[in-house]
N, C-alpha and C positions, 0 to 999 in steps of 0.2 A: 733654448736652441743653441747648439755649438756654428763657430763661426770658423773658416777657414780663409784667411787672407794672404794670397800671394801676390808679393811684392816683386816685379819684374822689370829689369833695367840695367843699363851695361855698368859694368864696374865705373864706381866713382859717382855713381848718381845719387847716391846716400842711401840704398836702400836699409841697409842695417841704422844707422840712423833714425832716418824717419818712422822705420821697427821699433825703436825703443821711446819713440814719442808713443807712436799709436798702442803701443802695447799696455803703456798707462791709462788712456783714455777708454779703452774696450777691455781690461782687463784680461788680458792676453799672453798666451807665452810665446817669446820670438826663437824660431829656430831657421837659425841662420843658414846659409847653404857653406858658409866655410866649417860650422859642423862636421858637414858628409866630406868635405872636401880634403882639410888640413889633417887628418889623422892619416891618409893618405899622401899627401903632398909631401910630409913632412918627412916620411922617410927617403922619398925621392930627391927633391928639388933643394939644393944645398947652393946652389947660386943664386938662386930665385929668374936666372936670364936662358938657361936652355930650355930648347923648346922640352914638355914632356913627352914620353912614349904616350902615342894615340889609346892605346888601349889601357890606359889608368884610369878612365874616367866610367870604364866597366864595375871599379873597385870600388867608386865614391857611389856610382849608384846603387850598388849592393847598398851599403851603409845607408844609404839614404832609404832606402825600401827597410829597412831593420827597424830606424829610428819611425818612419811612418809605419809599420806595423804592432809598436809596441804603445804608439799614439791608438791606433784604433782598437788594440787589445785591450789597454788598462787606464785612460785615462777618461775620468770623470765625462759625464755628458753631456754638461754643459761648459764644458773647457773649451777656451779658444785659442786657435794657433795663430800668428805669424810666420812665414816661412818668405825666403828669398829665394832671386832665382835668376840669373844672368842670361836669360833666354835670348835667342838671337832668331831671325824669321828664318825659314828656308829649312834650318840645321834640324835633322834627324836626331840629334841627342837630345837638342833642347825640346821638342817635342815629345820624349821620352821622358824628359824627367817632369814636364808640365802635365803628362798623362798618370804620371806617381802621384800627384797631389791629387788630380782631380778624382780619380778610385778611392784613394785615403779618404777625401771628403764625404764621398760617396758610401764608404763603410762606414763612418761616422754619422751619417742624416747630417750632415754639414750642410747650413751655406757656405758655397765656395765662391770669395770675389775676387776673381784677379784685377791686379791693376797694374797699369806698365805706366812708370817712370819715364819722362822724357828730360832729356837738358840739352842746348846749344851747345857742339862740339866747342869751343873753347873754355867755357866754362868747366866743362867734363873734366878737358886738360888739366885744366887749375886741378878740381876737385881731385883729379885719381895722382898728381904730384904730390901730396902729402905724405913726407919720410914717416907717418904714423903708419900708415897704409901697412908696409912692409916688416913691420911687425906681427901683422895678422896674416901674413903672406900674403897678401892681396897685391894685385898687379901696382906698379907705377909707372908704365911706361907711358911716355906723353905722346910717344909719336904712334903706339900701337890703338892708342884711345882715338887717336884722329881717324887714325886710318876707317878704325872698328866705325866713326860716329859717319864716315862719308860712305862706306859700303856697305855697311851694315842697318836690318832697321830691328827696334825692339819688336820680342815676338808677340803678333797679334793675332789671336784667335778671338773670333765671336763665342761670345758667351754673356748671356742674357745679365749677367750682375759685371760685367765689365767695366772698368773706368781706366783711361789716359790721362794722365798730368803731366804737365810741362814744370818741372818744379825752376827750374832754373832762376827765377829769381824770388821763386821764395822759398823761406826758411823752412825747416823739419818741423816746427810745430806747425806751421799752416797748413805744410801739406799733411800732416799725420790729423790734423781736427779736418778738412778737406775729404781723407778717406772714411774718416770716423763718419762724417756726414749721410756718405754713401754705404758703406754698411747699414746703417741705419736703416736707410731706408731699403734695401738690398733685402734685409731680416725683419721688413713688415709683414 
């Protein structure tokens, strides 16, 4: 049985990270949401600090629907995914792109387990100031993480194989053997 695991939580929480622990341990391929994102991005955003035109992220979710159609056309049956996803509660996109995985799984006889990532706004801080970050284009802004971690909450939708982690004070392998746990038993 194929397994589909979405990893969901604000930039800086480590989801690509904890991706590539858990992807060892369940044997998994990680597709990242800077994937759909950065082949877009990149022809735009050359400062990495203005704001982008609103309607770019029409473009990444194409790419994103391509990349999950060609997962449910041609890859093996018993293939598992990691996927990320910077969902935010409330927001109509992020809802749109967490309703792309859940179909995707759905054309596959996936189980699909979301799990949302949680960390203490300060810590986030720390985590999303990393000059590595911004090589992958990934945000760094420390005050937009606070802002995001006080107004904002990660997106939660019920869903029967659901899990929330607080990872903030632990490391990527715990929390990556943490979800492998839940998998587990999610895929009995």
């Amino acid at each position: 049985m194929s397994v589909f695991v979405l990893l969901l939580g604000f930039p800086g929480v480590g989801k690509l990270t904890i991706a590539k622990e858990l992807g060892s341990l369940i044997s998994a391929k990680i597709v990242d949401n800077h994937w759909f994102n950065n082949p877009i991005l990149r022809l735009l955003d050359e400062d990495q600090i203005a704001p982008l035109p609103k309607g770019i992220w029409e473009y990444t979710a194409r790419v994103r629907q391509a990349v999950l159609d060609a997962i449910a056309a041609y890859s093996g049956p018993s293939a598992n995914f990691i996927f990320t996803h910077a969902g935010v509660e409330g927001d109509e996109r992020s809802m749109r792109t967490y309703q792309q995985f859940v179909e995707a799984a759905k054309q596959r006889a996936a189980v699909f387990v979301p799990v949302r990532l949680l960390c203490a706004e300060e810590e986030l801080a720390r985590r999303v100031s990393s000059p590595v970050r911004r090589d992958h284009l990934k945000t760094t802004d420390v005050e937009t993480s606070r802002s995001r971690s006080q107004q904002a909450v990660v997106l939660d939708i019920p869903h029967e194989h659901a899990l929330t982690l607080d990872v903030t004070f632990m490391s990527p392998s715990e929390s990556a053997a943490a979800i492998r746990d839940h998998v587990a038993r999610c895929s009995a």
